[in-house]
C-alpha positions as CSV (number, residue, x, y, z in Angstrom):
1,X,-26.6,-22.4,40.8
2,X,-24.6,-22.0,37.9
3,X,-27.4,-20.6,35.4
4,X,-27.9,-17.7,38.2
5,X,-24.5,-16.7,38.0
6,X,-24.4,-15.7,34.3
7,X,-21.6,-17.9,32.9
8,X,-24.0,-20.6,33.3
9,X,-26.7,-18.8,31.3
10,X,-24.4,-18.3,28.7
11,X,-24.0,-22.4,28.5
12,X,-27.4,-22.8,28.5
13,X,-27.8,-20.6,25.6
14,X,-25.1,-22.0,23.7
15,X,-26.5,-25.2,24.6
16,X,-30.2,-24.7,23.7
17,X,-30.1,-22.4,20.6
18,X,-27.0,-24.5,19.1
19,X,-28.9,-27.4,19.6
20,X,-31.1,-26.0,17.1
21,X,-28.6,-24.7,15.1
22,X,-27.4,-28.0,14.5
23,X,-30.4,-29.0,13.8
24,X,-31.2,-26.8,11.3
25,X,-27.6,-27.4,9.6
26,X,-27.6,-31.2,10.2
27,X,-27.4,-33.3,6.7
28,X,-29.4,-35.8,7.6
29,X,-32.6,-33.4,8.8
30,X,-36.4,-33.8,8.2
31,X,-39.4,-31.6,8.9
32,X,-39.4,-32.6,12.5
33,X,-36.1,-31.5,12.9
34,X,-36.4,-28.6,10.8
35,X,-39.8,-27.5,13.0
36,X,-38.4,-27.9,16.1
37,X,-34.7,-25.9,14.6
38,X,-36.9,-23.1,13.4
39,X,-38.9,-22.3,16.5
40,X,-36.5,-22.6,18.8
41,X,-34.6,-19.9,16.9
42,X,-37.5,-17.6,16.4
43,X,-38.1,-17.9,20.6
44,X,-34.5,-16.8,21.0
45,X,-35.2,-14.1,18.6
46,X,-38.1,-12.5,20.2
47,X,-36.4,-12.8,23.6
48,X,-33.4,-10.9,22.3
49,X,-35.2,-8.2,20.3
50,X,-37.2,-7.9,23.8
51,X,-37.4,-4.0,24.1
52,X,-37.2,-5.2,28.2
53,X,-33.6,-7.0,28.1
54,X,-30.9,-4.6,29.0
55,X,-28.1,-4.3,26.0
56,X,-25.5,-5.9,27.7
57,X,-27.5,-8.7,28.1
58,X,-28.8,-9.0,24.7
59,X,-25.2,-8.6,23.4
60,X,-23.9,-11.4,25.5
61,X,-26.9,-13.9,24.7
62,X,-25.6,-13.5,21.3
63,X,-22.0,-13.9,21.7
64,X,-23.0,-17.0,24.1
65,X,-24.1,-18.3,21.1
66,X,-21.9,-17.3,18.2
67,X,-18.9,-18.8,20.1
68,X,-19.7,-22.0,19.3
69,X,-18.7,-24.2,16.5
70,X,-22.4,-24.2,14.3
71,X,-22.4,-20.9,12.6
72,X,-19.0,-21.3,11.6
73,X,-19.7,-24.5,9.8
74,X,-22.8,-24.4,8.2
75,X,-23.5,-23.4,4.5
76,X,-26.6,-22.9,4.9
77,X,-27.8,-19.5,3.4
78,X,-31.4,-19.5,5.1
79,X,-29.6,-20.2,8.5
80,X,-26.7,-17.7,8.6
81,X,-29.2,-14.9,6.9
82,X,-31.7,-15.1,9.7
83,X,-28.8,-15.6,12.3
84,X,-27.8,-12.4,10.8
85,X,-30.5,-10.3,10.9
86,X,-30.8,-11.5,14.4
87,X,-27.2,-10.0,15.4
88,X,-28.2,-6.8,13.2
89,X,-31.3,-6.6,15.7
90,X,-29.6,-7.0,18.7
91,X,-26.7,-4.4,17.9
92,X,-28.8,-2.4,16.2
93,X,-31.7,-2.1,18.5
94,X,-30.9,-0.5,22.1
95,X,-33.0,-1.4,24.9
96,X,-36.2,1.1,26.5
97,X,-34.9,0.8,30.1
C-alpha cells in the first residue's frame, strides 16, 4: 500500500490539497469552486496545527505540498497569505508528544 509507506501519503497530500489550491488559483473559478478550495485547505490546516501530529510529520505534510507547481504560480494574495500562516504554524508550533 503505497499511502502506508509514507511516500505515498506525501502524493496524496500533494494530490488532495493542490487540488484545492488550484482551485482556489484557477481563472476561471466560481463560488463552488471557491467553497470547496477553501475548506479543503482549512481541513489540512487543523490536521497540521494538530497538537497530536508529531513535527516531522507536520513538517513533511507541508513540504509534500509546497513541492508542487500551485504556490509557485499563483498571485493570489488571499491564497499565499493563508498558505503562509499555515507554514508559520507548522514550524512555529512544536508538537505535545
Amino acid at each position: 500500500n503505497r499511502v502506508a509507506d509514507g511516500g505515498g501519503l506525501a502524493e496524496l497530500l500533494a494530490l488532495t490539497v493542490g487540488r484545492a489550491l488550484e482551485l482556489l488559483t484557477a481563472t476561471g473559478r466560481d463560488p463552488r469552486t471557491e467553497t470547496i478550495g477553501w475548506t479543503v485547505l482549512r481541513r489540512f490546516e487543523h490536521t497540521v496545527a494538530a497538537p497530536q501530529l508529531h513535527q516531522h510529520t507536520r513538517i513533511a505534510a507541508i513540504e509534500a505540498v509546497t513541492d508542487g507547481p500551485w504556490l509557485r504560480e499563483t498571485g493570489r494574495a488571499a491564497v499565499r497569505s493563508r498558505w503562509a500562516a499555515i507554514e508559520r504554524h507548522a514550524f512555529d508550533h512544536p508538537a505535545e508528544l
